[in-house]
C-alpha positions in Angstrom: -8.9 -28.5 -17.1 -6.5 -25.9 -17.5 -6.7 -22.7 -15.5 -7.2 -19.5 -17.3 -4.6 -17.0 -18.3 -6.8 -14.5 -17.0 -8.2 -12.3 -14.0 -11.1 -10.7 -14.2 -11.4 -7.4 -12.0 -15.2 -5.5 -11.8 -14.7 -2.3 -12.4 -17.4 0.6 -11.9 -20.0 0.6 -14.7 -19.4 4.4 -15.2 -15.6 4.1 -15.8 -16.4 1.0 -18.5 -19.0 3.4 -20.3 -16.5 6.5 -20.1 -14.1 4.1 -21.9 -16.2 3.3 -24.7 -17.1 6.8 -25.0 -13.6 8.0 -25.5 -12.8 4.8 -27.7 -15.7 5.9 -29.9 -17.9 2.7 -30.9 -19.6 0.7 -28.9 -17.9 -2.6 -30.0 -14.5 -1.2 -28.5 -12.2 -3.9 -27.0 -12.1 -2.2 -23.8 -9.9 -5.0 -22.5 -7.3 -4.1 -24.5 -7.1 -0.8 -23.2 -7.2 -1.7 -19.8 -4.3 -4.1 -20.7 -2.1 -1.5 -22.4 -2.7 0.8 -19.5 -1.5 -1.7 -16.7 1.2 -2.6 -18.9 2.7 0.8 -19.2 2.2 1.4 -15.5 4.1 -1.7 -14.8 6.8 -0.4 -17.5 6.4 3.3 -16.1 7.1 2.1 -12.6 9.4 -0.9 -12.2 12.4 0.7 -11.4 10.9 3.0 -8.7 11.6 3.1 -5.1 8.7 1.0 -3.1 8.8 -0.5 0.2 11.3 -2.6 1.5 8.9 -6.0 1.4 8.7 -4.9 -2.4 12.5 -4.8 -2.6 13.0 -8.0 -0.9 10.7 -9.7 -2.9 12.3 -8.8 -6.2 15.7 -8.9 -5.4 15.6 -12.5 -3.7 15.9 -15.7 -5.1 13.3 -17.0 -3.0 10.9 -13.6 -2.7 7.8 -15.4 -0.4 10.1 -17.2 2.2 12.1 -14.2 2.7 9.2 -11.5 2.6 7.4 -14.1 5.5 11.0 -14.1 7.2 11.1 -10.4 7.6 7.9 -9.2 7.7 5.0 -12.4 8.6 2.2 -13.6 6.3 1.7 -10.8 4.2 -2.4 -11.8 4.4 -1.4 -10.4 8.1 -1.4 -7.3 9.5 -2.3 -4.9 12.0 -5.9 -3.4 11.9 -6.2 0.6 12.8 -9.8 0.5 12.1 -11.1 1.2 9.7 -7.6 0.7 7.8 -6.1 -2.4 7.6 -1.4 -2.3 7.4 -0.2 -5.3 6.0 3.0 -6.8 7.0 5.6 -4.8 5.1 3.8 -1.3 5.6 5.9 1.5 6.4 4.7 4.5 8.1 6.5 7.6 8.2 6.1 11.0 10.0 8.5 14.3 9.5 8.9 16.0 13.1 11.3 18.5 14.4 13.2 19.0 10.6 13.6 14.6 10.7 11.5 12.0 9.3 10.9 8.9 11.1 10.2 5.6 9.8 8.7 2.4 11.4 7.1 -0.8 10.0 4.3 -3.2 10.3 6.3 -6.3 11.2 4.9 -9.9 12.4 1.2 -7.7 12.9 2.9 -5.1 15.3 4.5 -1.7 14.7 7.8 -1.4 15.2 10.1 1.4 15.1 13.4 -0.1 14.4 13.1 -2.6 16.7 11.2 -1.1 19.4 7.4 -2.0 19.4 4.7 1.5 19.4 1.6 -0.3 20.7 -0.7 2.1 18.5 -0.6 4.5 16.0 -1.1 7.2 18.5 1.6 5.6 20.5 4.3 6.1 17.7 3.3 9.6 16.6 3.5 11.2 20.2 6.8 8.9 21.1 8.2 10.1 17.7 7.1 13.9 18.9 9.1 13.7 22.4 5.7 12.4 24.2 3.5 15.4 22.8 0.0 14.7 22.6 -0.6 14.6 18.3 -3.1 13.7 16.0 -1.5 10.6 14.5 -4.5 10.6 11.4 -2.8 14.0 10.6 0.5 13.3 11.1 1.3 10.2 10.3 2.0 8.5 6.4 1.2 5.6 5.1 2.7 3.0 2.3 1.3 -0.1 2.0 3.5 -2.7 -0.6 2.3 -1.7 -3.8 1.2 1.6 -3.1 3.4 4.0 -5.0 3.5 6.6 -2.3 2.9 7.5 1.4 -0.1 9.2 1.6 -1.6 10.9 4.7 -3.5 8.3 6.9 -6.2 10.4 7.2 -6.6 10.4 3.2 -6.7 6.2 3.3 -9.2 6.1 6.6 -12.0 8.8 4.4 -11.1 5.9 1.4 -11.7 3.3 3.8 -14.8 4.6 5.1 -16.6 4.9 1.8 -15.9 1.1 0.6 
């Protein structure tokens, strides 16, 4: 049997309805929509800046073997609960006029290649050992995400799935 050409993603009952509403009949192909909307997000987006995992998977040859290489099983990551990083997040926090950058590498955080044993660890080491808030002070970008966005933005997400 050959495998379909297709996945099949639920979406919420109330979007699907507001789709046919705007489409105007009730025998709408909605999946057309959805298609041309993904399609020009793809096209809208592919030359944009994402993560470095995203990078190396484009750019290489052999995308998986080098992603693994650098980063670990990208199924892997490190759990900040209730957020899960995959390997190949980056996390970033402005301080003192300077942004800092680290990574979620092999299921740790590193900061080039020093490993931060927590979030909380990174945010106060990054602010000269001050005590901080590292929900309100760190950023986060996950591969795929477009942008960093606050970390505690994704843990109010998280909370509500």
């Amino acid at each position: 049997m050959e495998p379909s050409p297709f996945v099949f993603i639920p979406i919420p009952s109330h979007l699907y309805n507001e789709l046919v509403l705007r489409i105007g009949h009730p025998n709408a192909d909605v999946a057309s929509y959805v298609e041309h909307a993904v399609q020009t997000y793809l096209d809208r987006t592919e030359e944009d800046d994402w993560s470095d995992a995203y990078k190396l998977w484009k750019e290489q040859s052999e995308p998986a073997a080098e992603f693994r290489a650098r980063f670990g099983d990208p199924d892997k990551g490190y759990y900040w609960t209730p957020l899960f990083l995959p390997n190949g997040t980056r996390i970033m926090m402005p301080y003192g006029g300077q942004t800092y950058e680290a990574e979620i590498r092999h299921e740790r955080i590193l900061l080039g290649d020093e490993e931060m044993t927590s979030p909380s660890v990174l945010a106060s080491h990054l602010a000269n050992g001050t005590s901080r808030n590292a929900w309100r002070d760190l950023r986060i970008k996950r591969p795929g995400d477009i942008e960093f966005r606050l970390a505690d933005e994704l843990r109010h997400t998280a909370g509500r799935r």
